[in-house]
C-alpha positions, -999 to 999 in steps of 0.1 A, spaced: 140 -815 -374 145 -815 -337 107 -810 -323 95 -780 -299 80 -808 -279 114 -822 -268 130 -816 -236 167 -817 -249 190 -792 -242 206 -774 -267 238 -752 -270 251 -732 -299 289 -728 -296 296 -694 -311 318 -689 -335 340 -707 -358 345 -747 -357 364 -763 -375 345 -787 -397 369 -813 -401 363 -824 -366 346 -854 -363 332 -868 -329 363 -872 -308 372 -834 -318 336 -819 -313 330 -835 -276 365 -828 -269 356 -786 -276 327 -791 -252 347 -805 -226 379 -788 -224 371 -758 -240 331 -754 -227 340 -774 -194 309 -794 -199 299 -829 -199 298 -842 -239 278 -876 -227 245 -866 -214 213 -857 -228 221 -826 -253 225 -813 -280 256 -792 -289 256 -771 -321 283 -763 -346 289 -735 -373 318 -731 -400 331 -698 -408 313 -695 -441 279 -703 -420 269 -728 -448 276 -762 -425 263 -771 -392 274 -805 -366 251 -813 -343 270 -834 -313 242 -855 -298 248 -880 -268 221 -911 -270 224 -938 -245 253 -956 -257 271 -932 -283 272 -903 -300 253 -893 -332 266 -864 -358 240 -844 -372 257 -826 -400 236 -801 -426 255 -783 -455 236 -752 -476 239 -753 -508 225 -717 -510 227 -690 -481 239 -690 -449 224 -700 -415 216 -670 -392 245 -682 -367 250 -659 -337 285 -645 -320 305 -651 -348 322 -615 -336 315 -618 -300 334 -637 -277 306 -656 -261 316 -693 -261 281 -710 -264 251 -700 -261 217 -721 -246 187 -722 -266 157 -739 -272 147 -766 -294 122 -738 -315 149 -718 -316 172 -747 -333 148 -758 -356 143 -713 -366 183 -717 -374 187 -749 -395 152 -732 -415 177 -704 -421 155 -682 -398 171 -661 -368 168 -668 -329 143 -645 -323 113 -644 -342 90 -607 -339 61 -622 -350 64 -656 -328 31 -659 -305 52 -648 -267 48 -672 -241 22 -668 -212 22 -676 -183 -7 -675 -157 -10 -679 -121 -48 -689 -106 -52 -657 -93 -51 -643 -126 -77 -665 -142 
C-alpha cells in the first residue's frame, strides 16, 4: 500500500484509539498527547481495541487524508497494546508487513547491509 521506496515517516501509536475519531481527533492525539507536529510529511498509524481497524493520519500539502482499513477476518499484529509505549517509529516495509496482517519483524526478511570501501 505505502511502498518501501518512500521516504515518509511513519509512527504506530500503541494501543487503543478510539475509532470514532475522525481528523480533528486523530491529529489532535499526535499533538497533545504525542507532542508532535500533525502537519508535516508522515504518516501516523491507528489501531482499535479489537485490532480489526486501522486510521492512517497523513499530512499532504494542503490537508489531511484518512486512510482507514477494516478486517473482516483476523486481526492486525498491532504492537504495545499492554505496554505503555506511546508510539512507536517504523518503517514504511514494516507498515505495509502490518496492514498484510504480518508482524514488525520478519525472521526470514533479507537483513540490511551495509558496506564501507574498505570492505569491498
Amino acid at each position: 500500500m505505502f511502498s518501501s521506496s518512500t521516504k515518509l515517516d511513519v509512527t504506530l501509536i500503541c494501543g487503543i484509539t478510539d475509532m470514532r475519531k475522525s481528523i480533528d481527533g486523530l491529529s489532535n492525539i499526535v499533538a497533545y498527547e504525542l507532542q508532535q507536529e500533525p502537519c508535516n510529511e508522515h504518516l501516523f498509524v491507528f489501531c482499535n481495541r479489537q485490532r480489526n481497524k486501522l486510521k492512517i493520519l497523513q499530512w499532504a500539502s494542503n490537508g489531511f487524508w484518512l486512510h482507514y482499513k477494516r478486517l473482516e477476518k483476523n486481526t492486525f499484529k498491532w504492537p504495545g497494546i499492554e505496554d505503555e509505549q506511546l508510539c512507536l517509529r517504523i518503517t514504511p516495509q514494516q507498515l505495509d508487513w502490518l496492514i498484510a496482517g504480518l508482524p514488525l519483524t520478519q525472521p526470514h526478511a533479507h537483513p540490511a547491509l551495509r558496506y564501507h570501501y574498505h570492505d569491498l
